[in-house]
C-alpha positions, -999 to +999 in steps of 0.1 A: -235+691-364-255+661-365-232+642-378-208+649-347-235+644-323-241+608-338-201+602-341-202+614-300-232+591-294-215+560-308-185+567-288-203+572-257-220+539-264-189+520-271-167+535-242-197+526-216-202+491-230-166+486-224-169+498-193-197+475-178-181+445-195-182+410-183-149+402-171-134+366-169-136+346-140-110+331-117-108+296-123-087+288-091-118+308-073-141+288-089-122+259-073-117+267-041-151+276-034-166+244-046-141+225-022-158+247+008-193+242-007-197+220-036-219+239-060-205+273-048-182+274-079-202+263-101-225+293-093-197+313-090-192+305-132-229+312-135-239+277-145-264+278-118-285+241-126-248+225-119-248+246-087-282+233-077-273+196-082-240+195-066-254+213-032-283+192-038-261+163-034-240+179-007-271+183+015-286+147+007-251+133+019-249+158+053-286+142+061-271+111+061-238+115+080-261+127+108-285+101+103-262+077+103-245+086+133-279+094+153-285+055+144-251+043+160-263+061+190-293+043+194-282+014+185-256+017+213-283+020+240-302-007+226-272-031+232-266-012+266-297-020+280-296-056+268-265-059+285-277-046+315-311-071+311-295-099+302-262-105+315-263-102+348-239-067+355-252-042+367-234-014+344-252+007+325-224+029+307-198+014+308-164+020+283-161+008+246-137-017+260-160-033+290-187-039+259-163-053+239-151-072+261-185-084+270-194-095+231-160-116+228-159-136+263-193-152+276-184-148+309-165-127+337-150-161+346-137-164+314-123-128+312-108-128+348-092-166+341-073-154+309-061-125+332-049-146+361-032-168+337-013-140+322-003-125+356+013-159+369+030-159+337+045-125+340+049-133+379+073-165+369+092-154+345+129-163+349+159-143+328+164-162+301+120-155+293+126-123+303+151-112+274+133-133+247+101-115+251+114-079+264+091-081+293+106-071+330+100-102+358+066-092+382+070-090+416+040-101+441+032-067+438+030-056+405+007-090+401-020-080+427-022-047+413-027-063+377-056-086+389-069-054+409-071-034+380-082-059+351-107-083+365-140-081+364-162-082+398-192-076+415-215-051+393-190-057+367-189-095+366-215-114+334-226-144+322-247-146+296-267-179+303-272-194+264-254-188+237-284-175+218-287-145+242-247-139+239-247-141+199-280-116+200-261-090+217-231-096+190-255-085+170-270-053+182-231-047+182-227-052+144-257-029+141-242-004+158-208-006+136-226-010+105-242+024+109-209+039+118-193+027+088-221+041+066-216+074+080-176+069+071-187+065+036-209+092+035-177+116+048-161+093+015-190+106-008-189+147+003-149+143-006-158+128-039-185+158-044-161+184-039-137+170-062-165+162-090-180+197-084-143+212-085-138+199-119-171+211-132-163+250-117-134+250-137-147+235-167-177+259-168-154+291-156-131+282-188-166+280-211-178+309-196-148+328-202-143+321-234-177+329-243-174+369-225-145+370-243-162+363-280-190+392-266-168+416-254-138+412-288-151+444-299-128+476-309-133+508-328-105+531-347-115+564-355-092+583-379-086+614-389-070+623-425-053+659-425-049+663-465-084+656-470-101+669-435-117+636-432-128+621-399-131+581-405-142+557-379-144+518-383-163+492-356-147+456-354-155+430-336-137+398-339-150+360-339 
């Protein structure tokens, strides 16, 4: 009787370990949840100090995307209000293309010259022009309209006095872009992240599989022998 109630016991044990055992992980999982969050996989495979140090990085690089970009922003309105200080216009938010405008010509004068220029050349342009460059011949008005709507005057007209004061605001401008290319390469270093914390989930899902796998290799044969009413019952487990 004891001897059955031991035999029972072991097989209770055996069937409940199976039961509750670690089962492998997903390796495509793994990888797909690092390339949402990088560290997620990682965790995922239970390697939880890779986990740390992947969203560790994530974060760092998130603080400064948006630190970046809140830079650009200021360093926007400081060239804004230096426009509006030093130039002589009167705008104070105006379009990406006014500004630019603004840093490559030193004047309205200039600006509003080149335009003219233009407009008289579309205005004159006989036949033979016409096919060469594929543009259609103005007419009066189609040229009024395009010095109406490209010039700059009144609040809109500059002149930036010294060169000193125009190459100053060139570079607030700079400033400004340099910023904004930093954040790009931040955006550059949370796809290299995911890819690098990618790699490691699957490396550490394939480690941590194989090792459940050498824990749970365990089976158990029980026989029973009719010509000598013997009950025998062997425990493997494999390396």
């Amino acid at each position: 009787m004891r001897k059955i109630f031991s035999l029972l016991s072991i097989l209770i044990l055996l069937i409940s370990t199976s039961l509750y055992a670690q089962q492998p992980k997903s390796k495509l999982k793994a990888a797909l949840f690092s390339a949402v969050l990088p560290g997620a996989g990682e965790y995922y495979s239970k390697n939880k100090t890779s986990a740390i140090i992947s969203l560790a990085a994530e974060t760092v690089l998130w603080l400064g995307y948006f630190g970046y970009l809140e830079e650009a922003k200021w360093a926007e309105n400081d060239y804004k209000k230096y426009v509006y200080a030093y130039s002589g216009c009167k705008v104070t938010n105006g379009s990406e293309e006014y500004y630019e405008h603004l840093q490559h010509y030193f004047s309205s004068d200039e600006w509003n010259n080149n335009v003219r220029i233009y407009a008289r050349w579309r205005l004159g342009l006989d036949e033979e022009d016409s096919d060469y460059f594929g543009l259609e011949k103005w007419n009066i008005v189609d040229y009024e309209n395009f010095l109406s709507d490209n010039q700059y005057i009144g609040n809109e007209a500059w002149d930036w006095g010294t060169r000193d004061i125009w190459y100053r605001y060139g570079e607030l401008r700079r400033e400004k872009n340099k910023f904004e290319i930093l954040a790009k390469f931040t955006v550059g270093g949370m796809i290299i992240n995911r890819v690098i914390s990618m790699i490691k989930a699957v490396r550490t899902t394939h480690n941590y599989n194989k090792n459940i796998l050498s824990r749970n290799n365990i089976s158990f044969h029980l026989c029973f022998n009719p010509v000598r009413q013997k009950l025998t019952f062997a425990l493997e487990k494999k390396f």
